[in-house]
MIMARKE-19949 format. One line per field, with one value per atom (N, C-alpha, C): residue in three letters; residue number from 1; x, y, z. Coordinates in pm, whole numbers, plus 50000, padded with zeros to 5 digits. Example, Ala and Ser with C-alpha at 12.3 -4.5 7.8 and 13.67 -1.06 7.14 Angstrom:
! residues 2
r	c(ala, ala, ala, ser, ser, ser)
k	c(1, 1, 1, 2, 2, 2)
c1	c(51319, 51230, 51320, 51285, 51367, 51290)
c2	c(49431, 49550, 49670, 49775, 49894, 50003)
c3	c(50780, 50780, 50780, 50708, 50714, 50787)
***
This chain:
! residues 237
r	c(unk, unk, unk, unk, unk, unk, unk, unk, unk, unk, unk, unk, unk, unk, unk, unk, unk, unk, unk, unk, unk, unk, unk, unk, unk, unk, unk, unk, unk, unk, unk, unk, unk, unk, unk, unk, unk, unk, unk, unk, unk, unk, unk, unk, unk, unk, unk, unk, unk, unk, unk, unk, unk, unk, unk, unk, unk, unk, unk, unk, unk, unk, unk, unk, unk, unk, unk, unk, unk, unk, unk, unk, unk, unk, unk, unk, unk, unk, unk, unk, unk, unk, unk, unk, unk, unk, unk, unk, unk, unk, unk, unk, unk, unk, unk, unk, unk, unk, unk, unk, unk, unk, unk, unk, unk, unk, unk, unk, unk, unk, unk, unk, unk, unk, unk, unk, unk, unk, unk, unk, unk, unk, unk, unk, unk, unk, unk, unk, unk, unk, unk, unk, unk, unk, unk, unk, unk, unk, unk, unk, unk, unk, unk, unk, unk, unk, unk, unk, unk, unk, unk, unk, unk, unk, unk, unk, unk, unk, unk, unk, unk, unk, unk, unk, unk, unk, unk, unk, unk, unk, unk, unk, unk, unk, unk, unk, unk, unk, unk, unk, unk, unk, unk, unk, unk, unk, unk, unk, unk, unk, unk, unk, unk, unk, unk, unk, unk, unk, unk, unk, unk, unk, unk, unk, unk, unk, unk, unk, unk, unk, unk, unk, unk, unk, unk, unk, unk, unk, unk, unk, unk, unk, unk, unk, unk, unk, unk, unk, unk, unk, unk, unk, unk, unk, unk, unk, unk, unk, unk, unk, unk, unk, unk, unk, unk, unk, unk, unk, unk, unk, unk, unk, unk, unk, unk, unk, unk, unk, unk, unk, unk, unk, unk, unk, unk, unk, unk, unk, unk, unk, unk, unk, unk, unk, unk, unk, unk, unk, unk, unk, unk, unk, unk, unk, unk, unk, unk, unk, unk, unk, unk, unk, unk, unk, unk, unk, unk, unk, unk, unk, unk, unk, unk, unk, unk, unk, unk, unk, unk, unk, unk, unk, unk, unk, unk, unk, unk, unk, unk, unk, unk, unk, unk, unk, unk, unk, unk, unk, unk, unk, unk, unk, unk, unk, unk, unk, unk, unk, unk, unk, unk, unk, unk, unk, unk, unk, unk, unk, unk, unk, unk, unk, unk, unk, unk, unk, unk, unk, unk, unk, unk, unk, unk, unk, unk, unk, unk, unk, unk, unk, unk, unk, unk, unk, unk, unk, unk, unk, unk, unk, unk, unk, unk, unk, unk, unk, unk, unk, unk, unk, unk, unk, unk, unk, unk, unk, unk, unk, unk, unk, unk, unk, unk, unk, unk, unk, unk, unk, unk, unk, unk, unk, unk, unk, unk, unk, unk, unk, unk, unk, unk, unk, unk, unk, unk, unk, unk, unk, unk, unk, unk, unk, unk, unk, unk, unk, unk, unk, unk, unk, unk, unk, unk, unk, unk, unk, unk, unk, unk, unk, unk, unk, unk, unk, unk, unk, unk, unk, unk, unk, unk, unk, unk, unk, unk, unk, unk, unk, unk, unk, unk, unk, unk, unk, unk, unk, unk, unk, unk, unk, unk, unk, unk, unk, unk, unk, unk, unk, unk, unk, unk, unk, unk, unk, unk, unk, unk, unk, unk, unk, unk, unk, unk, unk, unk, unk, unk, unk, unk, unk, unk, unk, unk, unk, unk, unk, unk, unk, unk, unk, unk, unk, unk, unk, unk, unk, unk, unk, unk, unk, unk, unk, unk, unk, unk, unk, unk, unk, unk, unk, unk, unk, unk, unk, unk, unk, unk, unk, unk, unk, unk, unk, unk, unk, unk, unk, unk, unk, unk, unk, unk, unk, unk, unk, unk, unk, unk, unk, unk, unk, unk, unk, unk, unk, unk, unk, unk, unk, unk, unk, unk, unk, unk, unk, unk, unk, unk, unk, unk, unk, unk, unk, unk, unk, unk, unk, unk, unk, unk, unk, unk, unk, unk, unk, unk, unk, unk, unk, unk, unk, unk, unk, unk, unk, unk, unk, unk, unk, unk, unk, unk, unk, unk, unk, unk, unk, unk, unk, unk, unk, unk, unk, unk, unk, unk, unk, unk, unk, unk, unk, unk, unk, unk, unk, unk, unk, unk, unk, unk, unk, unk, unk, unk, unk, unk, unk, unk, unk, unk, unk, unk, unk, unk, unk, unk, unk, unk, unk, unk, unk, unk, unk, unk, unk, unk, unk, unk, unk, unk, unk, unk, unk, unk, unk, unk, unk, unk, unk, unk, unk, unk, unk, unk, unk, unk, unk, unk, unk, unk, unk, unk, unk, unk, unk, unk, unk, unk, unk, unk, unk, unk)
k	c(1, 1, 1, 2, 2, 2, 3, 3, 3, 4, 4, 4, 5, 5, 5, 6, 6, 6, 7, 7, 7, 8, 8, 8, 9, 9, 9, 10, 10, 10, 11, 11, 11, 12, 12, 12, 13, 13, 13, 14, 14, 14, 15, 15, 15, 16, 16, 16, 17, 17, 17, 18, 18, 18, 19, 19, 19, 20, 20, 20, 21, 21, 21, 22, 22, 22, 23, 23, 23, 24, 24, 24, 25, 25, 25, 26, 26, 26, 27, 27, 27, 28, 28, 28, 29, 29, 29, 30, 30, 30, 31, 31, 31, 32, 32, 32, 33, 33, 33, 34, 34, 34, 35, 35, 35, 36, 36, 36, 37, 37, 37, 38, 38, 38, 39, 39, 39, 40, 40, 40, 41, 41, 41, 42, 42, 42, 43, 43, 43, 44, 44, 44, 45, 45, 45, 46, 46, 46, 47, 47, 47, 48, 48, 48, 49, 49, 49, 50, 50, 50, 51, 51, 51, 52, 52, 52, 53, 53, 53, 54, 54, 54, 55, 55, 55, 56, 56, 56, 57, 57, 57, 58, 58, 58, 59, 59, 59, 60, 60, 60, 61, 61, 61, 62, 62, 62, 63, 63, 63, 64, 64, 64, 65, 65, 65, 66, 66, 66, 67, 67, 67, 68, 68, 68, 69, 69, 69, 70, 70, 70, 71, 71, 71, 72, 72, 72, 73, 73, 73, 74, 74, 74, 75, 75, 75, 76, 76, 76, 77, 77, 77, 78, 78, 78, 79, 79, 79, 80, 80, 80, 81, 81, 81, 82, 82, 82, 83, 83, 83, 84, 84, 84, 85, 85, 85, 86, 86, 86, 87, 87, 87, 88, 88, 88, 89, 89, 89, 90, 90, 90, 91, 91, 91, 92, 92, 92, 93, 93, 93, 94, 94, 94, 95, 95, 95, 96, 96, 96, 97, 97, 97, 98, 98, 98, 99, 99, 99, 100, 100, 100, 101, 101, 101, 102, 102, 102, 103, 103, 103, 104, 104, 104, 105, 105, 105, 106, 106, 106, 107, 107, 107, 108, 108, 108, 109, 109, 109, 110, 110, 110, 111, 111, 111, 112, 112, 112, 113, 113, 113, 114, 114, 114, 115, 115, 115, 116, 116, 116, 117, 117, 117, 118, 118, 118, 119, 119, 119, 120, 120, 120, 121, 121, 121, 122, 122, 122, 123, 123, 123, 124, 124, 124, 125, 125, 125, 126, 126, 126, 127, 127, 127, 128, 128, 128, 129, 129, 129, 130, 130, 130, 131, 131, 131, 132, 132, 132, 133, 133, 133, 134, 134, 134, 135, 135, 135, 136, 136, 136, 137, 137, 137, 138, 138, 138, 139, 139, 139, 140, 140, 140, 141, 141, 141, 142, 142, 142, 143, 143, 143, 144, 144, 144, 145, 145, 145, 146, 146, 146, 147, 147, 147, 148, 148, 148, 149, 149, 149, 150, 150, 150, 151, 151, 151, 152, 152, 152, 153, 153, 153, 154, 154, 154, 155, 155, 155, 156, 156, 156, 157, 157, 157, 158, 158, 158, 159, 159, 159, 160, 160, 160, 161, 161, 161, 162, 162, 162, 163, 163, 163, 164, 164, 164, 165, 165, 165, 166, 166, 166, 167, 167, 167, 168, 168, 168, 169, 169, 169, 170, 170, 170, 171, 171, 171, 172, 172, 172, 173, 173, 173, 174, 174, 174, 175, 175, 175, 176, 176, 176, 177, 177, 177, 178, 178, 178, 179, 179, 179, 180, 180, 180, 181, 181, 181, 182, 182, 182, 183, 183, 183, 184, 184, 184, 185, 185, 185, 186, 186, 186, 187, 187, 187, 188, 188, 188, 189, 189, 189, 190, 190, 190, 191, 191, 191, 192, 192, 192, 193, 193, 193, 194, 194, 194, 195, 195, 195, 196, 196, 196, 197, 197, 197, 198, 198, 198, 199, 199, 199, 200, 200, 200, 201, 201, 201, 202, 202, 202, 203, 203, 203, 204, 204, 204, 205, 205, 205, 206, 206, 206, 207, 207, 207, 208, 208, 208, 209, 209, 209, 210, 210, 210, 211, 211, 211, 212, 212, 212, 213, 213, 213, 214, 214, 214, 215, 215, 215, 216, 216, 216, 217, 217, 217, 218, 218, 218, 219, 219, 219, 220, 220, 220, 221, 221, 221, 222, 222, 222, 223, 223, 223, 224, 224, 224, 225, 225, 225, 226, 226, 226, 227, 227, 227, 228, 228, 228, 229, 229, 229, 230, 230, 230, 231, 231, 231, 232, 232, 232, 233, 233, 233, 234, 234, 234, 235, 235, 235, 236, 236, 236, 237, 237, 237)
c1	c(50084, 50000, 50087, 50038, 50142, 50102, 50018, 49912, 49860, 49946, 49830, 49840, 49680, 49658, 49565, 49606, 49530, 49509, 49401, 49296, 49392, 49393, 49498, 49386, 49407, 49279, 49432, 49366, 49402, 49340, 49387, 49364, 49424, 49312, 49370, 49366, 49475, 49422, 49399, 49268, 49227, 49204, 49321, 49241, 49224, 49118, 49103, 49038, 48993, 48929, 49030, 48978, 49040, 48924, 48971, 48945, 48988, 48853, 48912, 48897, 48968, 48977, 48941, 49030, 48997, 48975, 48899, 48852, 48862, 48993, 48952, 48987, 49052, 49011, 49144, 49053, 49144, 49118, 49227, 49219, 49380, 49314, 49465, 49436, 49616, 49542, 49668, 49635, 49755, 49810, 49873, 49982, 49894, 49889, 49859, 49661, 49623, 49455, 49454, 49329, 49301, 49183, 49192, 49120, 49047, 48937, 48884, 48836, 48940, 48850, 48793, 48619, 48512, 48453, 48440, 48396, 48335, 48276, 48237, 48349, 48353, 48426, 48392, 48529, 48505, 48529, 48522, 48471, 48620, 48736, 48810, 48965, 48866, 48969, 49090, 49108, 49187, 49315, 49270, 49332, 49433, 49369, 49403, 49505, 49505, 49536, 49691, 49667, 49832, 49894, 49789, 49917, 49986, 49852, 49864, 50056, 50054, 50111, 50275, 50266, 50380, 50368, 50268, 50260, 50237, 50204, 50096, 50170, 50110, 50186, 50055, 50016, 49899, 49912, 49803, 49822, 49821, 49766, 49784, 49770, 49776, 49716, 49899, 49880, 49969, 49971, 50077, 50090, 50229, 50180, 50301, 50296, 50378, 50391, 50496, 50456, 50553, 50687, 50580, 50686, 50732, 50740, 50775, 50729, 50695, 50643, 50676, 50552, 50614, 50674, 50602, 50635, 50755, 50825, 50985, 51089, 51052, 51091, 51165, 51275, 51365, 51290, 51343, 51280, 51314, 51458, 51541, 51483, 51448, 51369, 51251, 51123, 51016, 51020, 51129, 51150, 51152, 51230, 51311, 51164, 51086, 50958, 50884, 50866, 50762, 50825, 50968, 51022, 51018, 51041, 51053, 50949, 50902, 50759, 50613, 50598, 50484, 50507, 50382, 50357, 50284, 50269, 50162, 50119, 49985, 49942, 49793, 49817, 49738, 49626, 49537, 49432, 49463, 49586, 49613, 49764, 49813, 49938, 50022, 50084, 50205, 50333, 50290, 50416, 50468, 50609, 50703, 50684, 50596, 50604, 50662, 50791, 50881, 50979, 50939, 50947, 50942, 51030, 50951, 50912, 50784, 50729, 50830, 50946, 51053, 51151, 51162, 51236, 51161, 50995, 50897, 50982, 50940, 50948, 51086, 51153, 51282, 51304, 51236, 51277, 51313, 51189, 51209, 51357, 51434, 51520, 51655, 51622, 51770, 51765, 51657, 51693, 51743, 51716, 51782, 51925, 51940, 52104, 52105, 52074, 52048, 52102, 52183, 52284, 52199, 52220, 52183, 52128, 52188, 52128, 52026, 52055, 51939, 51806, 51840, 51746, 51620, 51691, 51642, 51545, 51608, 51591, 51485, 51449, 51307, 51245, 51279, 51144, 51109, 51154, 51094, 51018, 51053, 50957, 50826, 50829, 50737, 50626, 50706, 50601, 50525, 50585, 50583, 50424, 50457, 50368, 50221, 50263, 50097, 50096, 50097, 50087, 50124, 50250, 50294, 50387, 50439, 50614, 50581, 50555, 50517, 50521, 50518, 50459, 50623, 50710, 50780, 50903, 50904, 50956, 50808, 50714, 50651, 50637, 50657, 50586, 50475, 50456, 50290, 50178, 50202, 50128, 50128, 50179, 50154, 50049, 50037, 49962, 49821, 49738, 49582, 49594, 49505, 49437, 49492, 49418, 49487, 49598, 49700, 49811, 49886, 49854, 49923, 49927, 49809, 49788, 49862, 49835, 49948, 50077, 50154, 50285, 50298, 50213, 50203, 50202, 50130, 50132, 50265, 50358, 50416, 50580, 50526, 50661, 50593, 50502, 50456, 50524, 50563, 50564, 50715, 50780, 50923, 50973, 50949, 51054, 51028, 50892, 50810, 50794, 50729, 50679, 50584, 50591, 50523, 50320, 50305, 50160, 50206, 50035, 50007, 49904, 49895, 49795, 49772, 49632, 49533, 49498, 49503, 49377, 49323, 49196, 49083, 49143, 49228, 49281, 49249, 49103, 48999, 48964, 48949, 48842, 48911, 49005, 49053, 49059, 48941, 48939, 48810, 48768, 48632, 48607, 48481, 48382, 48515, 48508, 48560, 48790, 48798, 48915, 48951, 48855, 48861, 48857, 48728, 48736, 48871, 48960, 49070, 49160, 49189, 49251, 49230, 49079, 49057, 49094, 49065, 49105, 49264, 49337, 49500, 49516, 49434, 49458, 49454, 49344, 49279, 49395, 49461, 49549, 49690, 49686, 49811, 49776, 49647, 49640, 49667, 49596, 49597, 49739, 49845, 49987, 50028, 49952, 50015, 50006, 50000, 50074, 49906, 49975, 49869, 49821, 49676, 49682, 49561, 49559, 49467, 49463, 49286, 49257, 49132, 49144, 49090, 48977, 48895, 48762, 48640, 48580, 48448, 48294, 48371, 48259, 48263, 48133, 48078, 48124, 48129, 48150, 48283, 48377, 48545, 48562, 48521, 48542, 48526, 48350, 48318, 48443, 48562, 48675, 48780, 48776, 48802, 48715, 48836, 48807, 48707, 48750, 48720, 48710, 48573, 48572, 48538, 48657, 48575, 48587, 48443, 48380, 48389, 48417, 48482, 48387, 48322, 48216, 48272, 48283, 48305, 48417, 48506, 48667, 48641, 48528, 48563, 48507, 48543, 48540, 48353, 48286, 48163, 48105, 48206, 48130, 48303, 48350, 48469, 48436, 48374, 48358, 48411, 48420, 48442, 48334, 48426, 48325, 48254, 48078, 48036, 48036, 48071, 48091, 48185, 48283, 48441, 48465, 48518, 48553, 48667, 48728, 48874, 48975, 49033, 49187, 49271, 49279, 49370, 49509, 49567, 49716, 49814, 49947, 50084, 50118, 50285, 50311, 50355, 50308, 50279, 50390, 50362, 50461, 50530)
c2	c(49879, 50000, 50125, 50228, 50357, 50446, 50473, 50524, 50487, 50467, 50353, 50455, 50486, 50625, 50578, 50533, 50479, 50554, 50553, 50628, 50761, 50849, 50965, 51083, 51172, 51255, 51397, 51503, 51667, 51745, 51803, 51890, 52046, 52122, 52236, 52296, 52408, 52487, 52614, 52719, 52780, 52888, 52982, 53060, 52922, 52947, 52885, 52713, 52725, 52615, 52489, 52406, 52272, 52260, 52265, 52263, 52122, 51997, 51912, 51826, 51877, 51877, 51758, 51648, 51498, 51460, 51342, 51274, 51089, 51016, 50870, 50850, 50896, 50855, 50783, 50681, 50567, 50529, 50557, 50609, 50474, 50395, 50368, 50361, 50366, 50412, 50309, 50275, 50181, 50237, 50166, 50288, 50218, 50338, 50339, 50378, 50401, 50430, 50561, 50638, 50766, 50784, 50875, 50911, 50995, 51058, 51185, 51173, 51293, 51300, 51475, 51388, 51524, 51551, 51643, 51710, 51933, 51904, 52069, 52118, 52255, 52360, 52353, 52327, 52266, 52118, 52083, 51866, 51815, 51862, 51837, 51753, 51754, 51730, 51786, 51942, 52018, 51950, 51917, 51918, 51778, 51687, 51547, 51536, 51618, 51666, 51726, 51811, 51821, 51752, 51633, 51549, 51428, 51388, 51346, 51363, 51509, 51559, 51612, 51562, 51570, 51757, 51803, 51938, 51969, 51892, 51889, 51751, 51754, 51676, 51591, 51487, 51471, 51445, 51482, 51490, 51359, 51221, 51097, 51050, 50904, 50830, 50784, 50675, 50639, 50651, 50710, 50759, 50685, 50586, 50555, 50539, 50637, 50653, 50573, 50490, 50408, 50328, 50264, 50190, 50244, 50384, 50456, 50536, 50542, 50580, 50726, 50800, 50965, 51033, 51020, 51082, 51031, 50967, 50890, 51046, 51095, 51161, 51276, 51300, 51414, 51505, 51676, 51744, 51741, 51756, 51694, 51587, 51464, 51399, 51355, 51474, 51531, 51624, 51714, 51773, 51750, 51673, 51557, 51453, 51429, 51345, 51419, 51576, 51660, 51686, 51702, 51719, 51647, 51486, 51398, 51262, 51260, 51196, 51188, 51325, 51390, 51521, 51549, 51613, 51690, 51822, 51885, 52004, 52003, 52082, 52153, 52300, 52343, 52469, 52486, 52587, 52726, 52741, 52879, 52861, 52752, 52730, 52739, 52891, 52878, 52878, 52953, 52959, 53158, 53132, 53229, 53362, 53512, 53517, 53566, 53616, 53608, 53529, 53402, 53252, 53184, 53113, 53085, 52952, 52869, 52776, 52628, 52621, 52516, 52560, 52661, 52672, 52641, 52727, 52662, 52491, 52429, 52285, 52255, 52284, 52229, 52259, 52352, 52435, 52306, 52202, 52090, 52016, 52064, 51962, 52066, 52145, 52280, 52255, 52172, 52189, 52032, 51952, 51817, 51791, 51919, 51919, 51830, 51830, 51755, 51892, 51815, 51902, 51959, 52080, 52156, 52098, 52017, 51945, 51854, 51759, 51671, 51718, 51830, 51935, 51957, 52034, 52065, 51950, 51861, 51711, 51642, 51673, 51603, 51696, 51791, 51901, 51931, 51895, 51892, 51798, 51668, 51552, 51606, 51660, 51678, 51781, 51897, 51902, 51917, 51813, 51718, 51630, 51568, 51472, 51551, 51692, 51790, 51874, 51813, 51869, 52026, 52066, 52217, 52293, 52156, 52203, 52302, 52385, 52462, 52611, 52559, 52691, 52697, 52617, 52619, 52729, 52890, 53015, 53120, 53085, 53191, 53185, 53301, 53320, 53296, 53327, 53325, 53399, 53530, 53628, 53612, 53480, 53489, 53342, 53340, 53170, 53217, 53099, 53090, 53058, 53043, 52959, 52804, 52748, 52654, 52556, 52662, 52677, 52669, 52714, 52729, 52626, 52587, 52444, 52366, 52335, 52240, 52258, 52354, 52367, 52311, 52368, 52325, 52170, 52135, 51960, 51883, 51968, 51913, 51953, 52021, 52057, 51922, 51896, 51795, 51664, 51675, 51531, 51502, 51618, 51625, 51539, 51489, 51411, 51228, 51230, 51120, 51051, 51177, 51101, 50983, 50922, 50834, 50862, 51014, 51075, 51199, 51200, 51325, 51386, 51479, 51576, 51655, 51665, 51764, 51889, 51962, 52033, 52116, 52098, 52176, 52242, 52147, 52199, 52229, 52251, 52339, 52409, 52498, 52597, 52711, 52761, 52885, 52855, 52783, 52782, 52732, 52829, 52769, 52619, 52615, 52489, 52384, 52453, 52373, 52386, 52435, 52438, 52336, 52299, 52267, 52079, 52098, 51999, 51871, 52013, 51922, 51945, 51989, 51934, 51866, 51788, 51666, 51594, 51557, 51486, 51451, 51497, 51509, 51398, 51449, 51379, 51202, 51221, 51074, 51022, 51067, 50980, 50962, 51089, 51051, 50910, 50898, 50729, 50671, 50647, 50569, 50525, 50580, 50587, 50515, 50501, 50448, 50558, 50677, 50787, 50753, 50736, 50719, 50923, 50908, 51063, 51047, 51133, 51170, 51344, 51344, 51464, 51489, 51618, 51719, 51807, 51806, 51848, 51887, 51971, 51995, 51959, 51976, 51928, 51821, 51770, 51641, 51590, 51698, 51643, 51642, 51675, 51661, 51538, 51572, 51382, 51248, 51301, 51190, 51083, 51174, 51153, 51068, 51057, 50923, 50817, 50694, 50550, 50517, 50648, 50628, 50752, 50739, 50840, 50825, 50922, 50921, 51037, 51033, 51125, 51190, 51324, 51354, 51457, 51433, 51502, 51532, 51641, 51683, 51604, 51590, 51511, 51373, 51323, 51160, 51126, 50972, 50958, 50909, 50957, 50882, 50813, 50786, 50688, 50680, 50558, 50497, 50425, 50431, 50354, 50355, 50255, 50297, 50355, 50465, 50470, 50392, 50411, 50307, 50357, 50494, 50499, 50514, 50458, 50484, 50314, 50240, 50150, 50146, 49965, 49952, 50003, 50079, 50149, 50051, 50036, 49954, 50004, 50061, 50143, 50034, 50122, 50038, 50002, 50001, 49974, 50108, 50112, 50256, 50321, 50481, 50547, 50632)
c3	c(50000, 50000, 50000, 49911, 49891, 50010, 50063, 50125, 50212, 50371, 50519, 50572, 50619, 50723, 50809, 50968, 51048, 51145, 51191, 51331, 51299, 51225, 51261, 51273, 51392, 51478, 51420, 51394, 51425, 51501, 51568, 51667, 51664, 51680, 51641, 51805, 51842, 51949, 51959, 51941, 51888, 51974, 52036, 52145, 52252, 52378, 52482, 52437, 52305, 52271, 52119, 52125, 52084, 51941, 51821, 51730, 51649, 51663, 51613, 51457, 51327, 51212, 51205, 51254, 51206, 51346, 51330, 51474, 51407, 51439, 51355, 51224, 51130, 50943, 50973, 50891, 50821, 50703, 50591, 50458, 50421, 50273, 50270, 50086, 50050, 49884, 49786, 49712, 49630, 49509, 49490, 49372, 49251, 49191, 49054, 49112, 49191, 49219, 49215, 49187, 49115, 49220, 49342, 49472, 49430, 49428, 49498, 49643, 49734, 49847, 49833, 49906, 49910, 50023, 50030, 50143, 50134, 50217, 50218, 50261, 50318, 50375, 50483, 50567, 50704, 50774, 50662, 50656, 50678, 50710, 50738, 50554, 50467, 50325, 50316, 50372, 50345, 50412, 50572, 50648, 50623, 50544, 50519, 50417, 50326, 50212, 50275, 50328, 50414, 50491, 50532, 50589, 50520, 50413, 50317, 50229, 50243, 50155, 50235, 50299, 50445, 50476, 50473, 50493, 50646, 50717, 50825, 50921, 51061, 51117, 51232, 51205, 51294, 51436, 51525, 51687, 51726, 51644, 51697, 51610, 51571, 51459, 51435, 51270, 51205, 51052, 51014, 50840, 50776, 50733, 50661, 50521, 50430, 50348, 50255, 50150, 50072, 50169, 50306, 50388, 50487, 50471, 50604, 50720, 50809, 50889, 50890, 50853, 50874, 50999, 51050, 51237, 51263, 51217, 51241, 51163, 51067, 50982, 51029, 50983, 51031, 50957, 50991, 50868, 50706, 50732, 50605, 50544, 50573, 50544, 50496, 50544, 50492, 50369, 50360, 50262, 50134, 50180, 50036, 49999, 50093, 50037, 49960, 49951, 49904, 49847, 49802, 49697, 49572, 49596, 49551, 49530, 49664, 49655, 49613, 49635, 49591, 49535, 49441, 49297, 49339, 49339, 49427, 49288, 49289, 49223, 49280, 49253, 49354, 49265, 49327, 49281, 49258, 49266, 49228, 49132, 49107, 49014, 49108, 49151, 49234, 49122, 49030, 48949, 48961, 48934, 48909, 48827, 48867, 48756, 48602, 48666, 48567, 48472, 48523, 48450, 48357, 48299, 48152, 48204, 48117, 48153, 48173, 48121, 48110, 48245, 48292, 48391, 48473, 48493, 48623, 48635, 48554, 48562, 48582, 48502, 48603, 48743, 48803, 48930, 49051, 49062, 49180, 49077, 48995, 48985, 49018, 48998, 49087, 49208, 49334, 49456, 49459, 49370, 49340, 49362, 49262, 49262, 49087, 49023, 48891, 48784, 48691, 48618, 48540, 48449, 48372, 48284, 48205, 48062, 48118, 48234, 48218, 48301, 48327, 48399, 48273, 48161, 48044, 47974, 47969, 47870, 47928, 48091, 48188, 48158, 48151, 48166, 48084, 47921, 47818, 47789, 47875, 47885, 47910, 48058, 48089, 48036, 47992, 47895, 47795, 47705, 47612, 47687, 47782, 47841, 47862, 47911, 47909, 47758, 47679, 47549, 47538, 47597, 47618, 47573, 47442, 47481, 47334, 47285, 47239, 47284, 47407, 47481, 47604, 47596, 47726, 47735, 47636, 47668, 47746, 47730, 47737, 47919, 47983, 48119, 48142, 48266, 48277, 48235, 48245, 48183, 48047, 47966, 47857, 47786, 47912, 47919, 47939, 47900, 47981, 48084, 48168, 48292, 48262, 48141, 48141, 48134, 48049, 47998, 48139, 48255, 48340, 48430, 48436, 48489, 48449, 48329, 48222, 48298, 48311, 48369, 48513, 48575, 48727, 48761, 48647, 48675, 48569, 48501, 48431, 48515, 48590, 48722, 48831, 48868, 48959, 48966, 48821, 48742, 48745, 48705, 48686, 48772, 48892, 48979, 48991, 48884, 48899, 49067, 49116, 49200, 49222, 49377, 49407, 49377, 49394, 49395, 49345, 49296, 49242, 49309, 49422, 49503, 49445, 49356, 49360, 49431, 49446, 49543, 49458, 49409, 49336, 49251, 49153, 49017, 48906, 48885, 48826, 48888, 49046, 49088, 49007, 48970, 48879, 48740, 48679, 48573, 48536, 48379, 48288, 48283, 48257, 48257, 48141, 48038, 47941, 47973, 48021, 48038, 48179, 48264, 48401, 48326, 48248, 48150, 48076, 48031, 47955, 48089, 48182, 48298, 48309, 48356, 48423, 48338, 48214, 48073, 48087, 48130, 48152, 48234, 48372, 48520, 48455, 48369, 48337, 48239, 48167, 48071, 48188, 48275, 48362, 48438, 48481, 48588, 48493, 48347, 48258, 48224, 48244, 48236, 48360, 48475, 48545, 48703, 48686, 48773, 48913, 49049, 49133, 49183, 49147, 49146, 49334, 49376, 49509, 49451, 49457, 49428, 49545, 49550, 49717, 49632, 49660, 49588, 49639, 49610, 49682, 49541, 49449, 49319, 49258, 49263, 49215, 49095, 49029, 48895, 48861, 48922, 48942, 49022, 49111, 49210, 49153, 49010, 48927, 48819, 48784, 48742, 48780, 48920, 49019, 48980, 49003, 49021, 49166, 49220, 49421, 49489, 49577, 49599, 49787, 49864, 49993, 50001, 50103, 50134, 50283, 50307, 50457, 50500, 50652, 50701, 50827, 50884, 51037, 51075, 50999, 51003, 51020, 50959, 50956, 50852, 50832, 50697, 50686, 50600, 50598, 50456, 50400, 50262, 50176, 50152, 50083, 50002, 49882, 49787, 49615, 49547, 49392, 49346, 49241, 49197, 49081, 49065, 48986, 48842, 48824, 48693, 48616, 48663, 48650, 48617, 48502, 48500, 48566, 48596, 48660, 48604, 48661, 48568, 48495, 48333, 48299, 48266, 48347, 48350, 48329, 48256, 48302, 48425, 48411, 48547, 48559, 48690, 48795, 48749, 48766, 48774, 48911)
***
């Protein structure tokens, strides 16, 4: 399992009072599976999603990620997982913006320490892989909405991580542009790549193989989904 997250509770302390995000979720996810977790504002997704994502550090419970137990983890150690482990792509891009779209993407391979040329030569892979490389001088201000996305997930990718984290990687973008994102996400599982996506809309979550569902920080419905056939992917990426 890529993904064992047992009884893990958050606790916030809020002023005089105890704010508690998760209470119990036990979530576990296998490589190469394509998640949506949903929930309202509030429902505790967000919060899962960062620990998920070694962002976040839980008040009890057990997270072991691809064999390893997080809470064991130096910081150095965590670093290098979110560097390297996970792909993070987020609702607002988070790109540079005086950047050209090929440097965005090489950027997680400059803190690598990964030489110049083969810096260049992945990150043209990558995006190559989001149908971009067309576009990989132009900055951001010279991109769409979608265009930018494209980059954000083609920097995600650059280190081939173990996961690919979502978080509402359509809410900054049109019906039909939010569209060929999701369309992306789907040829990336299809490739193999295990994606977990953080969502509050139905019809984005529908895009998952699996969908759980998070209410007042616990989990209340883990099922496939039924309109999603079985993923017939390679071997994982």
């Amino acid at each position: 399992m890529l993904i064992d997250i047992r009884d893990i509770t958050k606790v916030y302390q809020m002023g005089d009072q105890q704010v508690h995000a998760l209470s119990g979720v036990t979530v576990g996810v296998d490589r190469g599976e394509y998640v949506a977790i949903m929930g309202p504002s509030g429902s505790g997704k967000s919060t899962l999603m960062n620990l998920i994502g070694c962002l976040d550090t839980p008040t009890s419970g057990s997270y072991v990620l691809n064999g390893r137990e997080v809470a064991r983890m130096t910081d150095d150690e965590l670093a290098a997982i979110r560097n390297q482990e996970i792909g993070f792509v987020f609702q607002t891009f988070n790109l540079l913006p005086r950047t050209t779209a090929l440097q965005q993407v090489e950027l997680p391979l400059v803190y690598s320490g990964v030489s110049r040329k083969e810096r260049r030569d992945r990150a043209l892979k990558a995006l190559e892989a989001v149908g971009l490389t067309e576009r990989m001088s132009h900055q951001p201000s010279e991109l769409s909405g979608g265009q930018r996305q494209r980059v954000a997930v083609a920097r995600a990718l650059i280190n081939n991580p173990s996961i690919l984290l979502a978080d509402e990687p359509t809410g900054n973008l049109d019906s039909q542009t939010g569209a060929e994102i999701m369309s992306l996400f789907d040829q990336l599982n299809q490739r193999g790549n295990t994606i977990v996506l953080v969502t509050h809309e139905e019809d984005i979550a529908a895009h998952a193989r699996r969908i759980v569902r998070i209410l007042d920080g616990k989990v209340r419905d883990d099922r496939p989904n039924e309109r999603r056939a079985p993923a017939t992917a390679a071997a994982p990426a």
